[in-house]
PyMOL Python script that loads the backbone (N, CA, C, O; Angstrom):
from pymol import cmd

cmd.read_pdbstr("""\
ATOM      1  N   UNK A   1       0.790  15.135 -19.847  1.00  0.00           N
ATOM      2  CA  UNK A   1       0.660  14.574 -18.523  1.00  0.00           C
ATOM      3  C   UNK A   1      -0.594  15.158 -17.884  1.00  0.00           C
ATOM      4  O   UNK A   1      -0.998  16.307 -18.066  1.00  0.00           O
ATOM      5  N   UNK A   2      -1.230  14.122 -17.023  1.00  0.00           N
ATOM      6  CA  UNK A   2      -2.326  14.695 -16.676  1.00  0.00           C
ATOM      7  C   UNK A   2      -2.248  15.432 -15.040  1.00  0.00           C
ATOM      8  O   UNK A   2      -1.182  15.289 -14.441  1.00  0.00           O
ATOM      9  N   UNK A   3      -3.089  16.009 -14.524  1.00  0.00           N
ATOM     10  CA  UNK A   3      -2.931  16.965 -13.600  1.00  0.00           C
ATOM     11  C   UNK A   3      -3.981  16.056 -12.376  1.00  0.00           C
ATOM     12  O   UNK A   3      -5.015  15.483 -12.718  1.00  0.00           O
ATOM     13  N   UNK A   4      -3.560  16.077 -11.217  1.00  0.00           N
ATOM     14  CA  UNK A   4      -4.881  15.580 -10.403  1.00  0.00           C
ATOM     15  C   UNK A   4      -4.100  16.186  -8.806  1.00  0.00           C
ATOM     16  O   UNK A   4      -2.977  16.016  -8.331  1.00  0.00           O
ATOM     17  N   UNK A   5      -5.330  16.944  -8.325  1.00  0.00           N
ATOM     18  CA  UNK A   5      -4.847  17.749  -7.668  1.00  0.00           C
ATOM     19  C   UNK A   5      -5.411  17.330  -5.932  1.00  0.00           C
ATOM     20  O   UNK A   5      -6.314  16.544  -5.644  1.00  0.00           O
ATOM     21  N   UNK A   6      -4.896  17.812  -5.362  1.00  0.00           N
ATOM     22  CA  UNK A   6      -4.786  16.867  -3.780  1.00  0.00           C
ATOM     23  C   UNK A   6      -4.532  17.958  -2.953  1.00  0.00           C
ATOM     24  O   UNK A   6      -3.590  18.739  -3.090  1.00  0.00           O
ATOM     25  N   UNK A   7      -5.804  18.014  -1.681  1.00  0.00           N
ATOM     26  CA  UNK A   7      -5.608  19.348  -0.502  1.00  0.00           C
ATOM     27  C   UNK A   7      -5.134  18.128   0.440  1.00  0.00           C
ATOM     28  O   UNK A   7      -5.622  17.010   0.600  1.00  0.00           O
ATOM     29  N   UNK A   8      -3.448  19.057   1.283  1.00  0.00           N
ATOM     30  CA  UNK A   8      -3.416  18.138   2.318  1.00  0.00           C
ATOM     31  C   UNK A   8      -2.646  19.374   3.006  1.00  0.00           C
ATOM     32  O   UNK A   8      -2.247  20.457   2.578  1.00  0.00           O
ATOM     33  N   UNK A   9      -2.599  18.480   4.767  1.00  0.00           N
ATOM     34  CA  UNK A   9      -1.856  19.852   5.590  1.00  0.00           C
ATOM     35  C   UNK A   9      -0.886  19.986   5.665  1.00  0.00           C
ATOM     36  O   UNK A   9      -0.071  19.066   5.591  1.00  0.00           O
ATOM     37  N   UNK A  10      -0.537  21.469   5.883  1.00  0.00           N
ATOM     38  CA  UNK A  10       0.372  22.223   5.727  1.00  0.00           C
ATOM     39  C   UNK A  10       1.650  21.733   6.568  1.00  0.00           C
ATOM     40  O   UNK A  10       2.696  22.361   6.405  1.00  0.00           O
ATOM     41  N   UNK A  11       1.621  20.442   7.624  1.00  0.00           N
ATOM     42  CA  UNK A  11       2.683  20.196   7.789  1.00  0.00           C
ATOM     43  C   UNK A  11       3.468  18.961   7.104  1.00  0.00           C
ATOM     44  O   UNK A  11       4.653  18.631   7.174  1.00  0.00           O
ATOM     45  N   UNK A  12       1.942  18.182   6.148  1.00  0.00           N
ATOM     46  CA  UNK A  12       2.274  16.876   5.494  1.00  0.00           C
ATOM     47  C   UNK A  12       2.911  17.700   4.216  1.00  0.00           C
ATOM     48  O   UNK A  12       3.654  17.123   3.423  1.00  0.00           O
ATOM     49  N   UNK A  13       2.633  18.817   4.102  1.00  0.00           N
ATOM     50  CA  UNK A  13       2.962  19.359   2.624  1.00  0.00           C
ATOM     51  C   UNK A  13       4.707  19.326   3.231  1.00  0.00           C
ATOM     52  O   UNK A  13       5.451  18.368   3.020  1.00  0.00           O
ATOM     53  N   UNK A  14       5.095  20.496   3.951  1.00  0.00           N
ATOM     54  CA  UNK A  14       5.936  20.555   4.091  1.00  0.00           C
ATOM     55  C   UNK A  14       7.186  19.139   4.854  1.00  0.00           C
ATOM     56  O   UNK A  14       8.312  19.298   5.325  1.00  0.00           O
ATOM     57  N   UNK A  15       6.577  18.188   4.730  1.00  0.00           N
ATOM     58  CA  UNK A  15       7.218  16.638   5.539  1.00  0.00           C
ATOM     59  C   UNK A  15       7.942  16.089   3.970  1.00  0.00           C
ATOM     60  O   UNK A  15       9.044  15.554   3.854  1.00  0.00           O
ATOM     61  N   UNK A  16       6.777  16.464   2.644  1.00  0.00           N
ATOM     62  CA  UNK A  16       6.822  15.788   1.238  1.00  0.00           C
ATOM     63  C   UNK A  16       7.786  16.929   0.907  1.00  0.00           C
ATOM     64  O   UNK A  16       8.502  16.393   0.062  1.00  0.00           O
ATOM     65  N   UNK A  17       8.066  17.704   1.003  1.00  0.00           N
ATOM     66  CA  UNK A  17       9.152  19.156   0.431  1.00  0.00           C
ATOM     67  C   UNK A  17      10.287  18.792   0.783  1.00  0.00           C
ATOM     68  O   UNK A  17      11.232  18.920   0.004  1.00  0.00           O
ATOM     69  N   UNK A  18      10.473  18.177   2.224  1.00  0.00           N
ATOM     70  CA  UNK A  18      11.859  18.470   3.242  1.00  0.00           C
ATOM     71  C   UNK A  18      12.124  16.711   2.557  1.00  0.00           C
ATOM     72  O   UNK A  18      13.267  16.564   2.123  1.00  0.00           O
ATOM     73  N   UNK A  19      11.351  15.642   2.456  1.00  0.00           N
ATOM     74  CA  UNK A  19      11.509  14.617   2.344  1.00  0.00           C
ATOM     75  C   UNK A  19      12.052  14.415   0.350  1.00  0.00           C
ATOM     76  O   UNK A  19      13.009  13.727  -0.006  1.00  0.00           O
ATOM     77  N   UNK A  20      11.514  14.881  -0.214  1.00  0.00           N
ATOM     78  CA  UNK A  20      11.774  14.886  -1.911  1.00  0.00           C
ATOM     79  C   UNK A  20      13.061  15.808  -1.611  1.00  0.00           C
ATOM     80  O   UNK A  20      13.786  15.708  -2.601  1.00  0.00           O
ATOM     81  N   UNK A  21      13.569  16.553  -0.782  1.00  0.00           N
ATOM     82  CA  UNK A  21      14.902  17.507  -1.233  1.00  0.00           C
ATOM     83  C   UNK A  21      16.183  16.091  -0.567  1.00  0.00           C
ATOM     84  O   UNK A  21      17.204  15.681  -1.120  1.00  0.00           O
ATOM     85  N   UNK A  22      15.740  15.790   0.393  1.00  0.00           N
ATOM     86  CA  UNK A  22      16.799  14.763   1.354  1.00  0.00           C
ATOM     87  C   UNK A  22      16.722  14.058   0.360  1.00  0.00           C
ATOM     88  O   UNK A  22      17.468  14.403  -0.557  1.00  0.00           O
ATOM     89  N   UNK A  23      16.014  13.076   0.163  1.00  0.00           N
ATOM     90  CA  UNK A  23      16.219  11.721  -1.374  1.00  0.00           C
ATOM     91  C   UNK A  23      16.690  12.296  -2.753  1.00  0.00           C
ATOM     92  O   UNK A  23      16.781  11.476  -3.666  1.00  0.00           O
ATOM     93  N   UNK A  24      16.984  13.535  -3.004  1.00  0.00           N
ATOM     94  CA  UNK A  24      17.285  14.283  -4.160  1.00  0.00           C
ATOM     95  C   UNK A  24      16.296  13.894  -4.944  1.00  0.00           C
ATOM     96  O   UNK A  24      16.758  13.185  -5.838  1.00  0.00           O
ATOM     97  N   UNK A  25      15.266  14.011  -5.022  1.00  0.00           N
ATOM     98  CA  UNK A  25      14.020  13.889  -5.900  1.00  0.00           C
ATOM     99  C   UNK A  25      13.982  15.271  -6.964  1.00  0.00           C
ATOM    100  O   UNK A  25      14.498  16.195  -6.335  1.00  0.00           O
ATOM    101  N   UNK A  26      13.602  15.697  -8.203  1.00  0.00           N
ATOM    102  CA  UNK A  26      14.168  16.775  -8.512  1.00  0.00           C
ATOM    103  C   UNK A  26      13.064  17.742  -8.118  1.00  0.00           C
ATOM    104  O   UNK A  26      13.363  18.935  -8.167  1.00  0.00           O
ATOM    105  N   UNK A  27      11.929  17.439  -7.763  1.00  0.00           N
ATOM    106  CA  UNK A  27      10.937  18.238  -7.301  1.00  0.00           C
ATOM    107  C   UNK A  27       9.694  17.574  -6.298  1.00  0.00           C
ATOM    108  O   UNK A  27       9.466  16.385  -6.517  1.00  0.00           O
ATOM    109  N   UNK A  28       8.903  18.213  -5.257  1.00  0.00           N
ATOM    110  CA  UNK A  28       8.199  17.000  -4.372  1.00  0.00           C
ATOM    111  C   UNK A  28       7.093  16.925  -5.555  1.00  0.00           C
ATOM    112  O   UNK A  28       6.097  17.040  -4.841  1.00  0.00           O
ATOM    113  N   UNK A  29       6.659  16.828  -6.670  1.00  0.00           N
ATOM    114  CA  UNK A  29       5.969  16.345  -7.775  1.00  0.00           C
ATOM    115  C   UNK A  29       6.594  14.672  -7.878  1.00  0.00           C
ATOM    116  O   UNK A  29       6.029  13.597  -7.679  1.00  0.00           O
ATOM    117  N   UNK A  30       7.802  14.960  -8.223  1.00  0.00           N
ATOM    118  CA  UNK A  30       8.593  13.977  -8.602  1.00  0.00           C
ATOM    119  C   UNK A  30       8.633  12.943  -7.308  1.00  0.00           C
ATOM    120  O   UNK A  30       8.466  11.743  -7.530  1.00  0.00           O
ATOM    121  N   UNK A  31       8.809  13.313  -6.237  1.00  0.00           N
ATOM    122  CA  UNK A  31       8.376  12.368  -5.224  1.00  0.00           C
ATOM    123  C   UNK A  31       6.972  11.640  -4.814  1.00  0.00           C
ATOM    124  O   UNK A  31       6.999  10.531  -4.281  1.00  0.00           O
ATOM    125  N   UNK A  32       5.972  12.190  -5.038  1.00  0.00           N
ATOM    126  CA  UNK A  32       4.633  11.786  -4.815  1.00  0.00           C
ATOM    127  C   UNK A  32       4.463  10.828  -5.830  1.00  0.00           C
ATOM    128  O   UNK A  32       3.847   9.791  -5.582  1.00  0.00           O
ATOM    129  N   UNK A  33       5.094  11.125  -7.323  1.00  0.00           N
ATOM    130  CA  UNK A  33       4.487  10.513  -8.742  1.00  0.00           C
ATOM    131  C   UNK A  33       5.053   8.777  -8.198  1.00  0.00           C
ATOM    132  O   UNK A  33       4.413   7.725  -8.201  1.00  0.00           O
ATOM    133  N   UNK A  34       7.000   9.156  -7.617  1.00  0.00           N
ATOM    134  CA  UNK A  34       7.271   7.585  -7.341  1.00  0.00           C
ATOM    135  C   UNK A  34       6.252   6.776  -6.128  1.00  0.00           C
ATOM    136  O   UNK A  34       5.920   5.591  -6.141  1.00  0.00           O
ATOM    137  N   UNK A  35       5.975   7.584  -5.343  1.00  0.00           N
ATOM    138  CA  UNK A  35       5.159   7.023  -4.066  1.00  0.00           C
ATOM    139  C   UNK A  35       4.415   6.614  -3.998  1.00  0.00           C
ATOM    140  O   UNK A  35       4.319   5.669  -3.214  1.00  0.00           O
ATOM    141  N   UNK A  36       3.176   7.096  -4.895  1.00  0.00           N
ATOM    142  CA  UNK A  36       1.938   6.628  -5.804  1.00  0.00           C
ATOM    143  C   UNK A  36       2.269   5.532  -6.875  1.00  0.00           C
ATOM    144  O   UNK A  36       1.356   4.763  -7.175  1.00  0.00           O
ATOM    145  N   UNK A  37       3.511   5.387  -7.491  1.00  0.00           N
ATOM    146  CA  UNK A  37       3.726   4.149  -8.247  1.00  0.00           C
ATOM    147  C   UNK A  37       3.642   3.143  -7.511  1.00  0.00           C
ATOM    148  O   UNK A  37       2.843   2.245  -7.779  1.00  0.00           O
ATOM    149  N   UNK A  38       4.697   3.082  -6.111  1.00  0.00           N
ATOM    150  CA  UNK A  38       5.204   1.693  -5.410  1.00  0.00           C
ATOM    151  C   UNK A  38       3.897   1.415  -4.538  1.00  0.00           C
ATOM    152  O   UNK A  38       3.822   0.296  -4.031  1.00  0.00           O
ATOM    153  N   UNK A  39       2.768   2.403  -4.293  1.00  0.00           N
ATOM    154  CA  UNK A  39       1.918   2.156  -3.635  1.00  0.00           C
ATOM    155  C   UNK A  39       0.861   1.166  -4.474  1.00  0.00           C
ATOM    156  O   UNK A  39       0.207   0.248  -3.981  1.00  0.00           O
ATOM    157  N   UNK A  40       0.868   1.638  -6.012  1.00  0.00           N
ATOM    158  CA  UNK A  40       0.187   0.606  -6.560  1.00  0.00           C
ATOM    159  C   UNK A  40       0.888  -0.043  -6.988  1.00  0.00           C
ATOM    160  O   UNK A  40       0.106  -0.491  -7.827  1.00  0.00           O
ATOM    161  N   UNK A  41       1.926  -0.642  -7.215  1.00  0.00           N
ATOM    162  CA  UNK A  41       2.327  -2.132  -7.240  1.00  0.00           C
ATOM    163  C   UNK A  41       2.165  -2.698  -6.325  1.00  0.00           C
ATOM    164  O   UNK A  41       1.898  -3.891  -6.467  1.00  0.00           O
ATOM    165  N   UNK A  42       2.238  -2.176  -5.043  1.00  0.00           N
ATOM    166  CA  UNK A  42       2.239  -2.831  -3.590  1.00  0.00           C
ATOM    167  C   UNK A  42       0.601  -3.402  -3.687  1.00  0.00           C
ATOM    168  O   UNK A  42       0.356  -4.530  -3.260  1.00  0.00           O
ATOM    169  N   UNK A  43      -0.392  -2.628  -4.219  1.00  0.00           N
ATOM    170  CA  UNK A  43      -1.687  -2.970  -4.091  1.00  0.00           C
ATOM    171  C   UNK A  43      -1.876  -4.104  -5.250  1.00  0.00           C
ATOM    172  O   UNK A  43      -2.696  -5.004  -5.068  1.00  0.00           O
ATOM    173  N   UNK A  44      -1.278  -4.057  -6.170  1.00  0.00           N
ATOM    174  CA  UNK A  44      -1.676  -4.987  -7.281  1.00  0.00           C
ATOM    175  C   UNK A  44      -1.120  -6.566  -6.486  1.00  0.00           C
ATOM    176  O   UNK A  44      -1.760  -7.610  -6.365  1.00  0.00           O
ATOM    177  N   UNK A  45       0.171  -6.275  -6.074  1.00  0.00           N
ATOM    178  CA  UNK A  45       0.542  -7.361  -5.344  1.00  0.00           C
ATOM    179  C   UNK A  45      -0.656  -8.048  -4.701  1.00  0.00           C
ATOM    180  O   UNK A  45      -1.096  -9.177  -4.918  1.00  0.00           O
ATOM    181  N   UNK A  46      -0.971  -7.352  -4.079  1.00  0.00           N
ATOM    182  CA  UNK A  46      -2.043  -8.009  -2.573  1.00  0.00           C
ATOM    183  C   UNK A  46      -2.913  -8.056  -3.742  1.00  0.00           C
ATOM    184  O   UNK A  46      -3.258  -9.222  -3.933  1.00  0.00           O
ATOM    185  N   UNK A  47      -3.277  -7.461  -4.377  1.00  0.00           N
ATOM    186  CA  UNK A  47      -4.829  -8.086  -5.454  1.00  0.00           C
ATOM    187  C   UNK A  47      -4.697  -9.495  -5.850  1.00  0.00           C
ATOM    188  O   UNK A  47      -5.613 -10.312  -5.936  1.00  0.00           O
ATOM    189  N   UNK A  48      -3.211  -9.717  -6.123  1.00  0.00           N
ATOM    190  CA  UNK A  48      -3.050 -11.095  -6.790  1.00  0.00           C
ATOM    191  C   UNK A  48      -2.948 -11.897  -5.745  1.00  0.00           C
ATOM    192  O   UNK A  48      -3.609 -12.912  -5.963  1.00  0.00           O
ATOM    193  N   UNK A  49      -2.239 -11.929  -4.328  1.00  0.00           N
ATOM    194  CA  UNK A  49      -2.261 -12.616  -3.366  1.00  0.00           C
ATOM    195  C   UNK A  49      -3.373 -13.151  -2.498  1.00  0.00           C
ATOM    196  O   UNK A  49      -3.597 -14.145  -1.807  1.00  0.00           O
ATOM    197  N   UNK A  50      -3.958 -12.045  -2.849  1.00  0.00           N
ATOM    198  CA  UNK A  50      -5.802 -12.284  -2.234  1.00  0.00           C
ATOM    199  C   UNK A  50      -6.560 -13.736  -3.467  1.00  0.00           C
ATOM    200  O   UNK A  50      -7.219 -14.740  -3.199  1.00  0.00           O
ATOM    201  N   UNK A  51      -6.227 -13.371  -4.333  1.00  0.00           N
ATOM    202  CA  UNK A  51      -7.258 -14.199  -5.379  1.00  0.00           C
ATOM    203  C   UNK A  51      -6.205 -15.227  -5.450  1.00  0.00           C
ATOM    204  O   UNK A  51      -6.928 -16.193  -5.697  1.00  0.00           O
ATOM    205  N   UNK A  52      -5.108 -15.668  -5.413  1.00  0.00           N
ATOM    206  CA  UNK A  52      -4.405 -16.891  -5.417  1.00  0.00           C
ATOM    207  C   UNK A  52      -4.880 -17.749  -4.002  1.00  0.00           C
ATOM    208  O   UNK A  52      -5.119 -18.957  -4.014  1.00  0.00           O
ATOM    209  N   UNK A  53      -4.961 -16.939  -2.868  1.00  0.00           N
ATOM    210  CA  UNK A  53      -5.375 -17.583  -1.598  1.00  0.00           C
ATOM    211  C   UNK A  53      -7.038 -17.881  -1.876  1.00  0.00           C
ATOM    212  O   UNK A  53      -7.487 -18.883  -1.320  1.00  0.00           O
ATOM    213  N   UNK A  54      -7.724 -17.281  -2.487  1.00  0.00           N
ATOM    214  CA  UNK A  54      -9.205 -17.279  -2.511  1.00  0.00           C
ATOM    215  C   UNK A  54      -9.248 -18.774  -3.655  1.00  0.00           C
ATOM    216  O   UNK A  54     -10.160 -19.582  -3.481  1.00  0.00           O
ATOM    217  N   UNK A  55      -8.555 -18.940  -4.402  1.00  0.00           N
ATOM    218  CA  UNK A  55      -8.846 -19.899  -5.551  1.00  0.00           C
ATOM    219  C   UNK A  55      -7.806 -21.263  -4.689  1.00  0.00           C
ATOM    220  O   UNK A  55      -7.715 -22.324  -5.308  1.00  0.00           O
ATOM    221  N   UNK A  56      -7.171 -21.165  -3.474  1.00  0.00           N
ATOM    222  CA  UNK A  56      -6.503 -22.416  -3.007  1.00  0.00           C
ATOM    223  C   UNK A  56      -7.773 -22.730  -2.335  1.00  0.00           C
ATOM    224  O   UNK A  56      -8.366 -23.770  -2.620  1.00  0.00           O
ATOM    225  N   UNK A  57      -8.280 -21.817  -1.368  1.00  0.00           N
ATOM    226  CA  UNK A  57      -9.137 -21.697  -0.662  1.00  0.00           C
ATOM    227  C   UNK A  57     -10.360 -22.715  -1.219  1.00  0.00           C
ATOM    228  O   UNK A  57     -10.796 -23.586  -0.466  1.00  0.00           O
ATOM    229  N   UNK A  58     -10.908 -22.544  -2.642  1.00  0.00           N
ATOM    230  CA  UNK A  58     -11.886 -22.450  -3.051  1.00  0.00           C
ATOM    231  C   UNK A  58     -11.503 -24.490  -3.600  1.00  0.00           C
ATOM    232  O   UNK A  58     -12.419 -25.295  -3.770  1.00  0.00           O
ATOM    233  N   UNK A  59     -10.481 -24.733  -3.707  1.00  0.00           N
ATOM    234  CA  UNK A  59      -9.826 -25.801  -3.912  1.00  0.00           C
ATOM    235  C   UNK A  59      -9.868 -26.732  -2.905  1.00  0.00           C
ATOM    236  O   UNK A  59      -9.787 -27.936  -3.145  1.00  0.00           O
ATOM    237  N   UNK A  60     -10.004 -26.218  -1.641  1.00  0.00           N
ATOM    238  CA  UNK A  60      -9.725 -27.012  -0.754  1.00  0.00           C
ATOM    239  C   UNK A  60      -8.210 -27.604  -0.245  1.00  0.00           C
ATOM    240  O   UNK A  60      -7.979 -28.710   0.243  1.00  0.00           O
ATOM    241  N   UNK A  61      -7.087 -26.296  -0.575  1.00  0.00           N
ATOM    242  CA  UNK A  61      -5.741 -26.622  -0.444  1.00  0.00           C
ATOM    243  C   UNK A  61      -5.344 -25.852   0.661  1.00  0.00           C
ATOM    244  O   UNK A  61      -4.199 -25.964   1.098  1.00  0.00           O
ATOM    245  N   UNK A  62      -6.315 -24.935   1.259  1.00  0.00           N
ATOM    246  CA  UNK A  62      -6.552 -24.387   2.608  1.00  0.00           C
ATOM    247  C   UNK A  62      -6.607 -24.823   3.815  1.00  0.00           C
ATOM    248  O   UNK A  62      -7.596 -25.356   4.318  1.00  0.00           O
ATOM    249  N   UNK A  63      -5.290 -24.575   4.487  1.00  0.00           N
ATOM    250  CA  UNK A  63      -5.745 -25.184   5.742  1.00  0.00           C
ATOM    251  C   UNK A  63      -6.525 -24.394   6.786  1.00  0.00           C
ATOM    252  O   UNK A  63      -5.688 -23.568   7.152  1.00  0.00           O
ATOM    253  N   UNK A  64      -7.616 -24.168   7.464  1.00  0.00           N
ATOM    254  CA  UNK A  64      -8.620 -23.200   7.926  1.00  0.00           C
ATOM    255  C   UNK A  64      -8.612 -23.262   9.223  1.00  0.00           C
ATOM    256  O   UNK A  64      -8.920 -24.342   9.727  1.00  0.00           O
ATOM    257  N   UNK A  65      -8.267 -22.145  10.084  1.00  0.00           N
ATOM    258  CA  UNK A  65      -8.502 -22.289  11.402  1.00  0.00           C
ATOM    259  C   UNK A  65      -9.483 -21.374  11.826  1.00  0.00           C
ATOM    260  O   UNK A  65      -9.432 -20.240  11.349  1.00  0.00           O
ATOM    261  N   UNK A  66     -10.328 -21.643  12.599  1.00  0.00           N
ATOM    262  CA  UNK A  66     -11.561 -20.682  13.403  1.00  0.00           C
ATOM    263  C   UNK A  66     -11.496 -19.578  14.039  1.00  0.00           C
ATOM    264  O   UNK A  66     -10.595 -19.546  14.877  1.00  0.00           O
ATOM    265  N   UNK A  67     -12.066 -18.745  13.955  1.00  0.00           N
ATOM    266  CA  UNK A  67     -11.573 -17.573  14.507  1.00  0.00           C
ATOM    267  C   UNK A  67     -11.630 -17.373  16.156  1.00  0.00           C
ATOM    268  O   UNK A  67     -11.124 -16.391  16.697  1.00  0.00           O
ATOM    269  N   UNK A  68     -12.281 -18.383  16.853  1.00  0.00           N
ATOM    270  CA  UNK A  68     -11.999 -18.514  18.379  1.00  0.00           C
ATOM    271  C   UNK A  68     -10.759 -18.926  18.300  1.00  0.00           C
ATOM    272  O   UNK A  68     -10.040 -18.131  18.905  1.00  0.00           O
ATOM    273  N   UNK A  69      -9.907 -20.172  17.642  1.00  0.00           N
ATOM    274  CA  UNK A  69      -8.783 -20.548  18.057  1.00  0.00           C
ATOM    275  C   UNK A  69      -7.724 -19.425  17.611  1.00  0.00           C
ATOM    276  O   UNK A  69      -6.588 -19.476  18.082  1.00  0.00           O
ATOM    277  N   UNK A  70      -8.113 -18.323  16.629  1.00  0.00           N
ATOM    278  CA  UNK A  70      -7.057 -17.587  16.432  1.00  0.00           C
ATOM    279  C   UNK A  70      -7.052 -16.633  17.393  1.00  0.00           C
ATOM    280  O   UNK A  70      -5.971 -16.214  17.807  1.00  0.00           O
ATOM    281  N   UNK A  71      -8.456 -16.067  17.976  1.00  0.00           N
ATOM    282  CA  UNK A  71      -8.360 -14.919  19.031  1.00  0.00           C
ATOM    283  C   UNK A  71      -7.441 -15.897  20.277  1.00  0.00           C
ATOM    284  O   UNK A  71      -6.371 -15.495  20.734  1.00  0.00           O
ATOM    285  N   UNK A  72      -8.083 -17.211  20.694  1.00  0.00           N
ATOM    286  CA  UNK A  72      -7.304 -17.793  21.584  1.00  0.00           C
ATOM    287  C   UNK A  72      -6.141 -17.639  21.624  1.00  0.00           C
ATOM    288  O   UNK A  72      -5.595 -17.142  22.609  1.00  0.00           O
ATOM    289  N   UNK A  73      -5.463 -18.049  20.508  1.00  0.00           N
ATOM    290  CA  UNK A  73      -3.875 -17.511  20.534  1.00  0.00           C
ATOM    291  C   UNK A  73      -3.132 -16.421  20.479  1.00  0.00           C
ATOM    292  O   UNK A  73      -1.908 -16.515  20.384  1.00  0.00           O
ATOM    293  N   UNK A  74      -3.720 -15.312  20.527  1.00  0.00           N
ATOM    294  CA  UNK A  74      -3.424 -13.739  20.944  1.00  0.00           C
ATOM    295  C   UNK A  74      -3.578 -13.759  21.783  1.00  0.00           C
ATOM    296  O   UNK A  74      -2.607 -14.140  22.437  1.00  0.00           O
ATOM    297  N   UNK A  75      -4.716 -13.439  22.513  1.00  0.00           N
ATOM    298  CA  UNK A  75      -5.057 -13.392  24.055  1.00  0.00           C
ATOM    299  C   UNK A  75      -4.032 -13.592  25.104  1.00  0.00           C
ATOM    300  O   UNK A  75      -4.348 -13.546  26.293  1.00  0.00           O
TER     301      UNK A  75
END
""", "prot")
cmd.dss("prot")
cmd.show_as("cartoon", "prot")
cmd.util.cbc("prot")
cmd.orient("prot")
């Protein structure tokens, strides 16, 4: 297994300690390794969702609204 090592603060350290013991994680190693998994599936997701919208897009199966009418409708 490979090693990759990460400075963070001393109260995020201790948030990942108190948080991996509550979920019974068997060590906060073991919690970061799952967190970092679901974070990249979560990203691969959106990789594929981006390029499925970019290739409808690119199709002309897009329906496109302007970005005045979208600020308009926040406002």
């Amino acid at each position: 297994m490979a090693r990759i090592s990460v400075d963070v603060p001393d109260g995020l350290k201790d948030e990942i300690k108190e948080t991996a013991e509550r979920k019974n994680f068997k060590s906060p190693s073991e919690y970061i390794r799952q967190a970092l998994r679901e974070k990249l599936e979560e990203d691969s997701e959106l990789d594929q969702e981006l390029l499925l919208r970019a290739l409808k897009l690119k199709q002309g199966d897009v329906e496109t609204t302007s970005i005045d009418d979208i600020i308009e409708k926040y406002e």
